[in-house]
C-alpha positions in Angstrom: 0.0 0.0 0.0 1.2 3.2 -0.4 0.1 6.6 1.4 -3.4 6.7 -0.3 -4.4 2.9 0.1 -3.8 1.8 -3.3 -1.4 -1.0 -3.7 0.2 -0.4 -6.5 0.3 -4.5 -7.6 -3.3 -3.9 -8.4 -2.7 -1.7 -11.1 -0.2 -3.3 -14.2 2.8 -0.7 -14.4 6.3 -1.1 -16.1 8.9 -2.1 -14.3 10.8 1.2 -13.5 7.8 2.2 -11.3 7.3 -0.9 -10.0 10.7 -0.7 -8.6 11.1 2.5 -7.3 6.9 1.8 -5.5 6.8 -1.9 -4.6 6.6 -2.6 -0.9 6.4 0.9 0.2 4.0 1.5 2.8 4.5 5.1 3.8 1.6 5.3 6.0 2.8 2.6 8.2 6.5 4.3 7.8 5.3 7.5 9.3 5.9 9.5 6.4 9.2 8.0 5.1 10.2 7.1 1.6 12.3 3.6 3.4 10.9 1.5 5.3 12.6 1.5 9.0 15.2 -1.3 9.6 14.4 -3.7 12.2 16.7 -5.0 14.7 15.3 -7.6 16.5 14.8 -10.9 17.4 12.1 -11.1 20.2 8.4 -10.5 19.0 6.4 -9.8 22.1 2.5 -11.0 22.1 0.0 -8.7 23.9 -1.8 -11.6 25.0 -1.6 -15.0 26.4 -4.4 -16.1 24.0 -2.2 -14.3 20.7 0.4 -16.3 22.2 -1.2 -19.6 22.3 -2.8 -18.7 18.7 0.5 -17.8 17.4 -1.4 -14.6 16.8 0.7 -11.7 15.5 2.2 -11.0 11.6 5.7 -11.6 12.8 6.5 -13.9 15.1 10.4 -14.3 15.6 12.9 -11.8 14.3 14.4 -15.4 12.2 11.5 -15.4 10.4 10.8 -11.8 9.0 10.5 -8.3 9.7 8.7 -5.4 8.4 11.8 -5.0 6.5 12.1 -8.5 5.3 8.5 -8.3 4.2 9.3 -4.7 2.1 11.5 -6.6 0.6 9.2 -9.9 -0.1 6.6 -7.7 -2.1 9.0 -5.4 -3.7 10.2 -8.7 -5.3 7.1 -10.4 -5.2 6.0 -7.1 -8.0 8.7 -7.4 -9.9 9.0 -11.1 -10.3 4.9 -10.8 -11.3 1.7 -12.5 -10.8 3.3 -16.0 -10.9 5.2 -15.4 -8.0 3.7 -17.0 -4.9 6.3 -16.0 -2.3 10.0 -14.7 -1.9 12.1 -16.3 0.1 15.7 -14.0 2.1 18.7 -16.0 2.2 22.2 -15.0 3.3 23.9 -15.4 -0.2 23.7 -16.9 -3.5 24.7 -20.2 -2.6 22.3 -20.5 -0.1 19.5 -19.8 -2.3 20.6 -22.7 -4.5 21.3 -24.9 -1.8 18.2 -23.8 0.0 15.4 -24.6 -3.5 17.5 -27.8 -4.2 16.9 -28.8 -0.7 13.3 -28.1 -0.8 12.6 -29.6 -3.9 14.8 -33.3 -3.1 15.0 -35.8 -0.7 17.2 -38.8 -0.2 16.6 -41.4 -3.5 16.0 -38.6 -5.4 17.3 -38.0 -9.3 18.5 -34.4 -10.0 19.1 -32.8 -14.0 21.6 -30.5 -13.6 23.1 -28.2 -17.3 26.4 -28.5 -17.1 27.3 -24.9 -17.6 26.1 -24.1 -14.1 27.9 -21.7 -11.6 30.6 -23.8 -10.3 29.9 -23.8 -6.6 26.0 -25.3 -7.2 27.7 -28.0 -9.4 29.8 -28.6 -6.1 27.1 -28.9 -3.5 25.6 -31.5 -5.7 28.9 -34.1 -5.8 29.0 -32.5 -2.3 25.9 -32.5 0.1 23.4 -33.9 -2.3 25.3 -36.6 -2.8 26.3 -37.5 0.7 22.6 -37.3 1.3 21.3 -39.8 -1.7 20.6 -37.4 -4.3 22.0 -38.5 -7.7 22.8 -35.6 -10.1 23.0 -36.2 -13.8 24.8 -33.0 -15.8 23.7 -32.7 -19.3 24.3 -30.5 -22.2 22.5 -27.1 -21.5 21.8 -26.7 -25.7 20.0 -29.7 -26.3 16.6 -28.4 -25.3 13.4 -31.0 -25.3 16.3 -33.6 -25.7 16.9 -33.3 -22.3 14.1 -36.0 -21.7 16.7 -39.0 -22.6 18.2 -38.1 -19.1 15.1 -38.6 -17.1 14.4 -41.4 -14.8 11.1 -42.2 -12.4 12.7 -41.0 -9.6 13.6 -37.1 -11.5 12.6 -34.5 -9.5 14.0 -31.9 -10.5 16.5 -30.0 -13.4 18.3 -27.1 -12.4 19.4 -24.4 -15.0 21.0 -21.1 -15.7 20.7 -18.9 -18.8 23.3 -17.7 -20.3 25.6 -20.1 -18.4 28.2 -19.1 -15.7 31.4 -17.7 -17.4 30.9 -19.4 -20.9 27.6 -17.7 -21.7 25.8 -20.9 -23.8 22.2 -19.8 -24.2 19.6 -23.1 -22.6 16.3 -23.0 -24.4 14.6 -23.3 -20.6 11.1 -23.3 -21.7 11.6 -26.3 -23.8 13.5 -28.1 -21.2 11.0 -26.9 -18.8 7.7 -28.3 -20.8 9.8 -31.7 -20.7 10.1 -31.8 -17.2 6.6 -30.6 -16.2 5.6 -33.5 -18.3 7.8 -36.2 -16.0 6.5 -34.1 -12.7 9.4 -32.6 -12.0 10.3 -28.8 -11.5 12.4 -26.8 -13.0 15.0 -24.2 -10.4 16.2 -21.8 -11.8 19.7 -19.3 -11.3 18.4 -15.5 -13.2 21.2 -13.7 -11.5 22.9 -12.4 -14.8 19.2 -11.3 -15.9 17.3 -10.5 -13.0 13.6 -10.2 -13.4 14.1 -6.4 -14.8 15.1 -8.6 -17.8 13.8 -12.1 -17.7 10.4 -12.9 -15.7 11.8 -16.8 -15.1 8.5 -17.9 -13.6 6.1 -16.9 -16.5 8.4 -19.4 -19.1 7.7 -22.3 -17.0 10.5 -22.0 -14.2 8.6 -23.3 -10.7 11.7 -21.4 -9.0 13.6 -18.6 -10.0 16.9 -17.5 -7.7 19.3 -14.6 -8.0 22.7 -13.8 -6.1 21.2 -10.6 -5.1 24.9 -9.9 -3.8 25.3 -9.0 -7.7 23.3 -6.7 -9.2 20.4 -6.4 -6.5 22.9 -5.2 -4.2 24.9 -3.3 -6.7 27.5 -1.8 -4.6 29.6 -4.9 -4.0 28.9 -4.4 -0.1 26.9 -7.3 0.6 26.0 -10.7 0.4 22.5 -11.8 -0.1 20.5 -14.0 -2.0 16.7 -14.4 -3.3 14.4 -17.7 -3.8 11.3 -16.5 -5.8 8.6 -19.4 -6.1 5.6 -19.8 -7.8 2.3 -21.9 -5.6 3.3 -24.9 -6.3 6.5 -24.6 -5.2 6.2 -21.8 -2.6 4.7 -24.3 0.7 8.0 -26.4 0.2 9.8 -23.8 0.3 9.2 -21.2 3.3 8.9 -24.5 5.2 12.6 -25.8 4.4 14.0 -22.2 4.6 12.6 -22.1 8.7 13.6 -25.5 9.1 17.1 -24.7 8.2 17.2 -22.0 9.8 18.4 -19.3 7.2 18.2 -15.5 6.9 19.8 -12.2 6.5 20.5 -9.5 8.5 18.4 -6.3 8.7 21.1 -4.2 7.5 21.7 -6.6 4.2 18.0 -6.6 3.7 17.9 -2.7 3.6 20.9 -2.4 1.2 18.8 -5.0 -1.1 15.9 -3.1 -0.9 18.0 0.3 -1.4 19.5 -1.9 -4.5 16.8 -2.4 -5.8 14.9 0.8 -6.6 18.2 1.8 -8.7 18.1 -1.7 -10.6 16.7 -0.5 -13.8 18.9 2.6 -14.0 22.2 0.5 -13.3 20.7 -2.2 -15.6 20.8 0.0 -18.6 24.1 1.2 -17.8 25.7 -1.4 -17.9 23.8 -3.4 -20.6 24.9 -0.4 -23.1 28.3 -0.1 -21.9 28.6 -4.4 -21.9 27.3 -4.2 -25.6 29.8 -1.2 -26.8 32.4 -3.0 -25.3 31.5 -6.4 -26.2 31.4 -5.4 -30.0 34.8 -2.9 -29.3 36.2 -6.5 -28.4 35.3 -8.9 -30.9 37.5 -6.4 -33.5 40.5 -6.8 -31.5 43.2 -8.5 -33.3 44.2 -10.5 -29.7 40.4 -11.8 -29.4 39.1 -14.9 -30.5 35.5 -15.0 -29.7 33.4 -13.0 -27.7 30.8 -14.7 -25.4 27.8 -12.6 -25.0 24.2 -14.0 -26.0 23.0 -10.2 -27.1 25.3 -10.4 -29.9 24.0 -10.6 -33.2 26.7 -13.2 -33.9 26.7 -15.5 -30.8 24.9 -18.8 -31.1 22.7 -18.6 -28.2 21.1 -15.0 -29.7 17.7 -16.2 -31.1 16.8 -17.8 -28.0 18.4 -14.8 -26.1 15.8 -12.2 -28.3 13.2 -14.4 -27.9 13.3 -14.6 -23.7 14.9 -11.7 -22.8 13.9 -8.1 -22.8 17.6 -7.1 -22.3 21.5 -7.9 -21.2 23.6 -7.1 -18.6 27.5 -6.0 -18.1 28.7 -9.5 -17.6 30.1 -11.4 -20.4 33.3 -13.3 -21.3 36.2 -13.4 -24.3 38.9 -15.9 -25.2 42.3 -15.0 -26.3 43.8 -16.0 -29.2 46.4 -18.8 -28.3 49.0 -16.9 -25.4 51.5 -18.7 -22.6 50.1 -17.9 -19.1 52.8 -14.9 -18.8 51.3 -13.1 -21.8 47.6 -13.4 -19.9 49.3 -12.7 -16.6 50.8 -9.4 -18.3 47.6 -8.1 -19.2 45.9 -8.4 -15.7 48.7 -7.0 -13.8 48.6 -3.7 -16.4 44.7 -2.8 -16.3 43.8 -0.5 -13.4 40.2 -0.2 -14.2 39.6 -3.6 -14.2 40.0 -5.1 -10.6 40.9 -9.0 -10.4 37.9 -10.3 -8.1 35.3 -13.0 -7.6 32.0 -11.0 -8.2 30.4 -9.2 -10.4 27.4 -7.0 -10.7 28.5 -3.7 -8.6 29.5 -0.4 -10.4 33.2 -1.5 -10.7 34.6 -3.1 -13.8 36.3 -6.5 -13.1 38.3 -9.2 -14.9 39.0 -12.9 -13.9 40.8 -15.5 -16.2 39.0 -19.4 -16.0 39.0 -22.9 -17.6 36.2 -24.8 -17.3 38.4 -28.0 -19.2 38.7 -29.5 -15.4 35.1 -29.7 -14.2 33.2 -30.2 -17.2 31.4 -33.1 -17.2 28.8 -33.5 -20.4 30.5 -31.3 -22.4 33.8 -30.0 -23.8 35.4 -27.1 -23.0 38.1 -26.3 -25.8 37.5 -22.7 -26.6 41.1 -22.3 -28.6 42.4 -20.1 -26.5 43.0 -18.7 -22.7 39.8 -17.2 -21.3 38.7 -14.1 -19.7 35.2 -13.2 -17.9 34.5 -9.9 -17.9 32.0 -7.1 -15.6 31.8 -3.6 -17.1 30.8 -1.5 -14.4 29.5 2.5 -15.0 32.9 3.6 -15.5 33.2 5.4 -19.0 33.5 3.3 -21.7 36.3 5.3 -23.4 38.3 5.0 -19.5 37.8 1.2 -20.2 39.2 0.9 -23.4 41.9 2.8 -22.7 42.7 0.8 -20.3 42.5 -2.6 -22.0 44.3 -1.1 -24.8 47.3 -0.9 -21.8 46.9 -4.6 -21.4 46.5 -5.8 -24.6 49.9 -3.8 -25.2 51.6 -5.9 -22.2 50.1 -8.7 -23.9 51.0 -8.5 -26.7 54.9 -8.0 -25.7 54.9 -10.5 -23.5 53.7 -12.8 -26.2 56.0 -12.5 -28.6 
């Protein structure tokens, strides 16, 4: 609701609005734009009968605040009427490992694309495993092939599109009709999209999850994660995430929720600036392929037009054929470009990776040394500039 007692879910609006109104209350915030944040753990009753009755809209600080819950319908609007409930995790991984633990049990068969963000594919020949869940990886391209790889006891297929670092493009509606058809659900990691770009739940996704330390966040200041579920999905769910026992802080929650009304602003950023430089790129004489499914010329680009309303700064390239020193030159020479394990915050960053040792249904034999790349809201003429340094070092180096 907002101050006049219209919530603005009832009306449909485009996303930048729904962003900067979702889960405002300023009535019951006294006036303020933000909601207040809520430190606390203890929930007193007024009465023994609320007590018995469990009678109160928050009942422990573990499981929600009036903060928590700004955020819940701020992200319960922009994910859209699919959307049944969101759940608050500490971090990324915990969303994953949160939805695969609320949609498996021991016995269980789990499809898994094989492009997946490296530390999901490890809680599944970790945890999962220990806990009699087999996982079967498969290749994330073949589509409606994927029902070769089911079994009776499938319960679930977890995807990510574009995949993490090499950027293949899953046709997740098609895989997604295949396993609705076996009664299995379909999870689903949209943190290079977010919904500003890709509303996972209305192409067939039971549950969509984001690394909201990326680009929800924004500021590379915290670590946070979201489990969006749709109602079939959404009773599992809230159930496992109190059993286990998860959430996030009030002052992560806030910084989300701050995040967030910014999202489509930064979004746009750094999809223009990702594009200029992804195309400023793929004419360098040291660059052998760009991976970035917005590309007119990368394979995954039909199904990326056809699903997607947009692209953000995150994409990788791969060298043409260098010794380690040559690579090594070029990330010790940029400035601009920090060497760090994130992404989605208003700094540029660069990280070399081979996939070759983890792979498991596919082949990763790109031709060359890889790099993944974030472009942040720097300029875009500062960024070239600056890889223009490091492709010089490169270059000497190599020869």
């Amino acid at each position: 609701m907002n101050s006049s007692g219209h919530d603005p879910r009832s009306t449909p609006m485009k996303t930048e609005t729904v962003l900067v109104t979702a889960g405002r209350d300023t009535t019951a915030q006294k006036g303020f734009v933000n909601p207040p944040v809520v430190h606390g753990s203890t929930v007193l009753y007024p009465t023994a009968d609320d007590l018995h009755a469990h009678r109160a809209e928050f009942q422990y600080g573990r499981h929600g605040t009036p903060t928590t819950k700004a955020l819940q319908e701020a992200m319960m609007a922009l994910e859209g009427p699919q959307c049944a409930g969101v759940g608050i995790v500490p971090s990324g991984l915990s969303a994953i490992s949160t939805a695969l633990l609320s949609a498996l049990k021991a016995g269980d068969h789990l499809l898994v694309g094989d492009n997946i963000y490296r530390p999901s594919r490890n809680f599944c020949n970790g945890l999962l495993k220990r806990y009699g869940v087999e996982t079967t990886f498969f290749d994330p391209l073949i589509g409606a092939g994927v029902a070769k790889f089911f079994k009776s006891n499938t319960a679930a297929v977890l995807v990510e599109a574009p995949g993490s670092q090499t950027f293949e493009m899953a046709d997740i509606p098609a895989i997604a009709g295949v396993a609705h058809t076996h009664g299995a659900i379909v999870i689903d990691d949209n943190t290079w999209a977010t919904p500003v770009y890709r509303r996972a739940l209305e192409q067939g996704v039971d549950i969509s999850l984001q690394a909201a330390t990326k680009y929800i966040g924004g500021h590379s200041d915290i670590m946070f994660g979201t489990i969006s579920a749709n109602a079939k999905t959404w009773p599992r769910l809230v159930e496992t995430i109190r059993e286990l026992g998860v959430c996030a802080g009030p002052d992560d929650v806030f910084l989300a929720l701050r995040g967030l009304r910014t999202l489509s602003v930064r979004l746009a950023h750094h999809q223009r600036s990702g594009l200029e430089m992804a195309r400023w790129l793929a004419a360098r004489p040291e660059v052998l392929q760009v991976l970035h499914p917005a590309l007119e010329s990368d394979p995954g680009h039909a199904i990326w037009k056809r699903d997607f309303s947009g692209a953000s700064g995150l994409f990788s390239i791969v060298l043409k054929p260098a010794p380690q020193k040559a690579v090594d030159a070029l990330l010790d020479t940029v400035r601009l470009f920090g060497m760090g394990y994130s992404w989605g915050g208003f700094e540029s960053l660069v990280i070399p990776f081979d996939c070759d040792g983890y792979r498991s249904a596919t082949t990763w034999a790109p031709g060359g040394p890889a790099l993944r790349l974030h472009i942040g809201l720097e300029n875009v003429e500062d960024l070239k500039a600056d890889l223009e340094r490091g492709f010089a070092a490169f270059n000497a180096a190599n020869s």
